[in-house]
N, C-alpha and C positions, 0 to 999 in steps of 0.2 A: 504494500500500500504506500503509495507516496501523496504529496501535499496538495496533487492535484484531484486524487480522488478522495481525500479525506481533508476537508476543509480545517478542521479540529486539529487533525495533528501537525499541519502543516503551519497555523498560526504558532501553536507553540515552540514548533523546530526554529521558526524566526523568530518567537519573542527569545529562546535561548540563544542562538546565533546573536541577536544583537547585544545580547547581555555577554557572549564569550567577547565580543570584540571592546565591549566600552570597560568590563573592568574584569580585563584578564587576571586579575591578582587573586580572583576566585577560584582559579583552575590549578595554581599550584600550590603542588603538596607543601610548600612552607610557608602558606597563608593560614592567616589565625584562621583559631576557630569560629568567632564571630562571621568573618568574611564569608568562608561557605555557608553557613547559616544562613546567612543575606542571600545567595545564592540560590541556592532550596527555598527562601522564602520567597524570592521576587519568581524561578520557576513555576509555583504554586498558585501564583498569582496569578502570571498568566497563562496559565491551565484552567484556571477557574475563567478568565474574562473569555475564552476564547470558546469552551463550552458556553457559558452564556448565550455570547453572541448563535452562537451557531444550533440555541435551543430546538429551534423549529429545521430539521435537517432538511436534506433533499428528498430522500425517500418519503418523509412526513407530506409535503408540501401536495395539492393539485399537479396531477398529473400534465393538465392544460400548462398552468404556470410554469414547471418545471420546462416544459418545451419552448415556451414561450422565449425563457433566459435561456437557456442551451441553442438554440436555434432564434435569431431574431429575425423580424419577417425583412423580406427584400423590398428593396428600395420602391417608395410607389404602393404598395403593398396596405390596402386599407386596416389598420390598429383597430381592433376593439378595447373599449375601457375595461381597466381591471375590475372584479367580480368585487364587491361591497363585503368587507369583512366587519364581524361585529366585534367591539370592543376587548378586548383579551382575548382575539385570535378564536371564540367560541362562540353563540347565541347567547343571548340570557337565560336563564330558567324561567319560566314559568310565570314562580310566584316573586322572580325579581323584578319583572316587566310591568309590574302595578304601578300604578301610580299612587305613591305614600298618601297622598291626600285623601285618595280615595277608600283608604281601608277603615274599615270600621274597626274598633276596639271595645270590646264587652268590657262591663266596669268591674273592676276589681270586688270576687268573692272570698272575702277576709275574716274565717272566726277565728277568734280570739280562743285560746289555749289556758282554761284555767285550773290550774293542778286547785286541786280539793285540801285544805288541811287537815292538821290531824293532831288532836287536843290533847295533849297529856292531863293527867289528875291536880300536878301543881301546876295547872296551866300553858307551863308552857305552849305554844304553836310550832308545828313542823310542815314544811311546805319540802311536796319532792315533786319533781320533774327527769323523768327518764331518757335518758338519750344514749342509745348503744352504740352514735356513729364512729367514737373513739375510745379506749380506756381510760377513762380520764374520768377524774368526779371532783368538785367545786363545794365545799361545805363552806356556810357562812352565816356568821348570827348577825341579826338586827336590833340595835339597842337602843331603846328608849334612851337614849342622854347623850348631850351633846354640849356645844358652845354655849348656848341661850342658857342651860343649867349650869353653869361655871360663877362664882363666889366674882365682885368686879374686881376684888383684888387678886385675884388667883387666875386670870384669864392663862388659858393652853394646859390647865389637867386635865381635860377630856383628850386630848390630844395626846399628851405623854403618856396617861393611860391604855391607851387601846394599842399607842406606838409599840410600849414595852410587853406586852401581851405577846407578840411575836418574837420580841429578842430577848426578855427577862428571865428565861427557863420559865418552868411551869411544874409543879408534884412535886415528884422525887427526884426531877432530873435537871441538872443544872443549867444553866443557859451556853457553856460550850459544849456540852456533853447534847443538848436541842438541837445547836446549832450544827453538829455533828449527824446528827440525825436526819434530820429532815434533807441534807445534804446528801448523804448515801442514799435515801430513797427518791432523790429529784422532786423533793416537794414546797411548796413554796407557803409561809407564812404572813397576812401581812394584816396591818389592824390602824384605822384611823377613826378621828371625829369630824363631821361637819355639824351641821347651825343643831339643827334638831333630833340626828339619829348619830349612829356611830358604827361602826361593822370591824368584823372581826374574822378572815378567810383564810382557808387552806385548798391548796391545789394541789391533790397528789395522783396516783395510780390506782386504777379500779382494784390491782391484784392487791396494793398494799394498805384496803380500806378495815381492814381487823385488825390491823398490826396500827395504824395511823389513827384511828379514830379514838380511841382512849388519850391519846395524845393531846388529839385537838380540844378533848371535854377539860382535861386539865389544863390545858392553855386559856382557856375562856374562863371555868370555875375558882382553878388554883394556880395560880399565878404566882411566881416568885417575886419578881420586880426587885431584882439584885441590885443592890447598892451602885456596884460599877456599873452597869448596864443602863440606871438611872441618871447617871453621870453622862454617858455619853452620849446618852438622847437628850438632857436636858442642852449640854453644847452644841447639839446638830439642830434643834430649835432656835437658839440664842444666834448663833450663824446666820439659820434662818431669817431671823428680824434682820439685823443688820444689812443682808443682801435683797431687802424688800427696797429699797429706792431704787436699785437698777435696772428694775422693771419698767419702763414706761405706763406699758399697758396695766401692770400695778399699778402703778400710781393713780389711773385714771377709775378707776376700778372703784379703788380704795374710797375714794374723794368721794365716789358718786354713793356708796354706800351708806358713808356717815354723811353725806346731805341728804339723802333719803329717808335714812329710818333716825338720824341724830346720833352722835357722837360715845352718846352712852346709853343707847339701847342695847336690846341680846342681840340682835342683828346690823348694828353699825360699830360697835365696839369691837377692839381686835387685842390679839395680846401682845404684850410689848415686852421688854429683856427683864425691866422691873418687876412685871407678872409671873415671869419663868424664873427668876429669884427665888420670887417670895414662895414658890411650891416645893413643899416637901415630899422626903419618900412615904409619908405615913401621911399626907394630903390623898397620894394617888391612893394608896391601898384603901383609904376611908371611901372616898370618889366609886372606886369599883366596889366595895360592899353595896352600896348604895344605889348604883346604877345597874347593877348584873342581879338581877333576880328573875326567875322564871318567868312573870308575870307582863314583866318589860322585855324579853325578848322575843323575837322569832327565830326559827333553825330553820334554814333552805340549804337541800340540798340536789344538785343539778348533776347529771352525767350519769355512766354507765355505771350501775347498781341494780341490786337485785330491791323489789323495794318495801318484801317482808324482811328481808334480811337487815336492810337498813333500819327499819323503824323498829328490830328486836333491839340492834344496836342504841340507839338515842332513851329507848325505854329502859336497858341496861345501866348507861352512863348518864341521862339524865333521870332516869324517872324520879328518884331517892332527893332529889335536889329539893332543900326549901327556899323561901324568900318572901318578901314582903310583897305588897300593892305596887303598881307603877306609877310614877309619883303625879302629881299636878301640875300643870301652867297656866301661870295668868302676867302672859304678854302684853297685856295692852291692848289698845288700837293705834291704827295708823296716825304717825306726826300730822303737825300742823306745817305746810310748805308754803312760803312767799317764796317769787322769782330772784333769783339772783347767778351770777356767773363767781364760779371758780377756777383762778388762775392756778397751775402746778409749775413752777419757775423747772427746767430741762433741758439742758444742751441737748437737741436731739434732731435727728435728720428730718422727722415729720410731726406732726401737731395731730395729740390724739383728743380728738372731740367725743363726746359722750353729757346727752340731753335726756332726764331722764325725770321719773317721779313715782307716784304709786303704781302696780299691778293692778288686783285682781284677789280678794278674800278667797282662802282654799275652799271648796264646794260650792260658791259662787254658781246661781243657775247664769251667769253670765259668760261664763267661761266661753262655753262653745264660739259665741261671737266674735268675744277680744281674740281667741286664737285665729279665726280667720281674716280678721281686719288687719290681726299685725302680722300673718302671713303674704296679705295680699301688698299691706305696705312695704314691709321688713324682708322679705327673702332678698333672696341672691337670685340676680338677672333676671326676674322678672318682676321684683317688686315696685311701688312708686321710686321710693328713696334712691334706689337702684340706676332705675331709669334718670332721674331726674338730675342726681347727683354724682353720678357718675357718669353714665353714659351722654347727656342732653350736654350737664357742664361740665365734665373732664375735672371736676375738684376733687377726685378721688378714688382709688384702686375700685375700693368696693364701697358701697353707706347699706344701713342696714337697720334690723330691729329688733329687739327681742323681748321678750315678757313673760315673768313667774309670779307663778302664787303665792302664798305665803299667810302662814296665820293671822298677820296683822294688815295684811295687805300686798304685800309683794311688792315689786318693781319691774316697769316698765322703763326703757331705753332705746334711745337712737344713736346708731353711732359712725365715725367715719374716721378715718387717719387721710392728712394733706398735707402739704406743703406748709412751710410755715408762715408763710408770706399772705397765702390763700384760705388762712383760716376764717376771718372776717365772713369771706363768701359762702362756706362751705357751711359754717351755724346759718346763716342767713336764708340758704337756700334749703336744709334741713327742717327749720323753721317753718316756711311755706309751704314747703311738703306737708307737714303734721297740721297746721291752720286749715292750709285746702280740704285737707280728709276728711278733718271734725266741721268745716261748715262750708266754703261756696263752692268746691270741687269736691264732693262725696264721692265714697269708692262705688264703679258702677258694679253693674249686674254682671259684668265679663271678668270684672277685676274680683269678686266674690268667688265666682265659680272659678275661677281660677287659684284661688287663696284654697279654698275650697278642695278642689283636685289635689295638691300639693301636701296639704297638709295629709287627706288621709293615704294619698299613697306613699310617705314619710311612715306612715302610722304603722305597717306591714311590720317594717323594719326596727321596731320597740319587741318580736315576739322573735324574730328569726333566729333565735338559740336557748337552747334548755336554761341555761343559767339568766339570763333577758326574762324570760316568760315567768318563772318561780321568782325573781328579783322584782318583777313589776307589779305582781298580785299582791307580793308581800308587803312594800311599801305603800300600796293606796288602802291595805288592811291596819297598817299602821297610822295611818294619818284619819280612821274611820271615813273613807270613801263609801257608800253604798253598795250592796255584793252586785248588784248591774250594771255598775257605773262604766266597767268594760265593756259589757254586753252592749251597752245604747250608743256608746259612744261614737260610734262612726255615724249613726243614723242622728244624733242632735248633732254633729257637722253639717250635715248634708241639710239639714233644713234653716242656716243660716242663709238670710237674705240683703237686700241693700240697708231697708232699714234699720235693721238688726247690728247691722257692721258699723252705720253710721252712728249709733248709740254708743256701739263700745270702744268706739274711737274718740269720741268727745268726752266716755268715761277715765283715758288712759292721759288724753291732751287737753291740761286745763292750762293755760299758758300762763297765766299768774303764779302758778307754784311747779312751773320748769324749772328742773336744776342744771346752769349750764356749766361742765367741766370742761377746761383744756389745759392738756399738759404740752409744752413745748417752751422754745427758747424765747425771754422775753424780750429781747430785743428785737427781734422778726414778726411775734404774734402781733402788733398793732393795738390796735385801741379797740375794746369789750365792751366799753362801758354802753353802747348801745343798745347793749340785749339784758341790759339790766346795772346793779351797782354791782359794782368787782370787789372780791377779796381775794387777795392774792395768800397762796398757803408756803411756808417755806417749807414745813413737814408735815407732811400727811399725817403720822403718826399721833404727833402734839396737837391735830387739828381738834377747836374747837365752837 
């Protein structure tokens, strides 16, 4: 076979040929060994390009064609035009040759998954969900206590408590001899607090759920909380404070929290190096008597397990367990807000903005609404803020929105990162957005159903894993949710209308008690004072 009936190889014998002549130092035996390497490499290369090219062979081709180049007609000789080939050398299929437009799409049939619980005698609650797509299984408790329960001088023992749970030893077994353990079975410990609950998980191997589980009972019930152990979380806290100003998007965060709910509410207050001082080791261990009792928690457990076998287990290691009531709250209600803007001084490449105020009371029949209004405002690329401020006027990557419940009311927020030069415009134009919604540009009937679509096909993807589904029953049982609340929920989406949105948007935007935040450099931000009177914050922390 030579290069003229083999197009393929005769490319390569010249892409080699030209490579022996430009860098003969490839050919001899006292060429490094890189150089041949180069050699082999750039051969390789063009072996690959010359296949390529030569994908569609001779033999492949029309028989017509192939005579056509092999034989070209004589001079005079009337040409027919070449034969119409369709895009990639093939026809389309079938059902590619639709027109997208025209397909119809049935609406999403979505039940919701709810594992049943299962009530021990001291109360406790245990929630299972089974999934055998891997060996794998997710154990986690849910605990009544959090930040909002924290002493004000004591702010971050809920924190160092559930922290130390995982690295403090636990029973009989010490915290290296734990750490040791859980290591040789690849299992992973880990335990924090937020505002109102707290959790407490272990990820290990379905095979090593006998041998691991008495483990984890002792790690929630009996907890060592070793001196040293408490020492070196209480310094990975304290670190922590100190590395909160170099967040930007902290800072803006921050600000807007404590001009939301006030500076020393359970949900604007935060803990500071003075607060993680003032905690002892006999604070935490009082803290976890107090807060771990049957009655305050839940057990969820997710992944491949047998699921009499598990609940012999938990009636095993919990059942024998006492404890007291789970305790009381009384939070208040929501602050009282005038308008005002806050400055956060920030050498920083962009100006982060964030406008923001009350939520939305948990159980609220209003909910449905505020979530589609501030979907149809607030998403990403299709919402107003979106459009308007982004895409209409270029002040910004993305603008956006978002809103949570909350026992005392929650917060609502707008938010955008610009330039810093451009931030004047960017509140400005954020502003009109939110004005238009709540009164001479209401959201219409497309921008609803749009909000609408979005949110509940989002909604699919809250269920999509065994540990999701047992995690999300658990927490709306914790907050006393309704047992339907899941059940109805897609269908009160679906029956929000323009009205309905226009309400809940003039409930979220009262513009008298907007709180506006930006954090950036003040020599570039400009002049504020137009969207209200300015205080500028030198620390967020000290803010008051």
């Amino acid at each position: 076979m030579n290069t003229v009936s083999c197009p393929r190889l005769g490319a390569v014998r010249f892409a080699e040929e030209r490579l022996r002549r430009s860098r003969p130092h490839c050919y001899s035996r006292q060429a490094p060994r890189r150089a041949r390497r180069s050699f082999w490499g750039w051969w390789l290369a063009a072996a690959l390009l010359a296949a390529g090219c030569a994908a569609v062979s001779e033999e492949q081709r029309p028989a017509k064609e192939v005579a056509t180049k092999r034989h070209p007609p004589l001079e005079g000789e009337p040409q027919k035009p070449p034969p119409e080939r369709a895009v990639g050398y093939f026809p389309l299929p079938a059902p590619l040759a639709i027109d997208p437009r025209n397909i119809a799409i049935p609406g999403l049939d979505f039940g919701v998954i709810k594992p049943e619980p299962v009530r021990l005698d001291n109360g406790l609650v245990v929630y299972l969900s089974e999934d055998h797509a891997a060996p794998l299984i997710t154990l986690r408790a849910l605990v009544w206590a959090g930040s909002v329960d924290e002493p004000a001088e004591k702010l971050g023992v809920a924190d160092l408590t559930f922290d130390l749970l995982a690295t403090g030893g636990a029973g009989g077994i010490a915290a290296d001899a734990l750490d040791e353990l859980l290591e040789y079975y690849a299992a992973d410990a880990a335990g924090g607090a937020s505002d109102e609950y707290s959790t407490f998980s272990l990820n290990l191997r379905s095979a090593d759920l006998g041998r691991l589980f008495p483990v984890f009972a002792d790690m929630l019930l009996r907890p060592r909380f070793q001196r040293d152990r408490f020492e070196i979380a209480l310094g990975r806290f304290v670190e922590g404070v100190r590395r909160r100003p170099d967040s930007p998007e902290g800072l803006a965060y921050r600000a807007l929290e404590k001009a939301v709910f006030g500076p020393d509410a359970p949900f604007g207050r935060e803990h500071t190096e003075k607060t993680l001082r003032a905690i002892s080791l006999e604070e935490v261990r009082a803290f976890h008597r107090r807060a771990v009792v049957p009655k305050a928690v839940l057990l969820l457990a997710s992944g491949d397990f047998d699921r009499s076998e598990l609940i012999d287990l938990v009636r095993r290691h919990f059942g024998e367990w006492k404890g007291g009531e789970r305790h009381a709250r009384d939070l208040g209600g929501p602050s009282k807000l005038g308008r005002r803007v806050l400055f956060v001084p920030k050498d920083t490449a962009q100006a982060r903005i964030r406008i923001g105020g009350h939520g939305f009371q948990r159980l609220s029949p209003r909910e449905y609404s505020i979530r589609v209004a501030n979907t149809a405002i607030g998403s990403a690329f299709v919402g107003r803020l979106y459009r308007e401020v982004r895409d209409a006027k270029g002040l910004a990557y993305s603008a956006y929105s978002a809103v949570h419940p909350g026992p005392t009311g929650g917060m609502f927020f707008a938010g955008a990162d610009t330039r810093p030069g451009a931030a004047a415009q960017a509140i400005e134009a954020i502003l009109q957005v939110l004005a238009g919604a709540a009164g001479s540009n209401p959201i219409s009937k497309a921008e609803v159903s749009s909000g609408a679509d979005m949110f509940l096909n989002s909604f699919a993807f809250r269920f999509d894993s065994a540990e999701k589904i047992v995690r999300e029953k658990a927490v709306f049982d914790l907050f006393g949710y309704p047992q339907d609340y899941l059940d109805t929920f897609r269908d009160r989406i679906a029956e929000v209308d323009e009205r309905a949105a226009l309400e809940a948007i003039r409930s979220l935007v009262r513009e008298e008690e907007l709180q506006i935040v930006v954090v950036g450099p003040g020599d570039r931000i400009g002049d504020l004072s137009r969207f209200g009177p300015v205080t500028t914050i030198a620390d967020v922390e000290a803010f008051r």
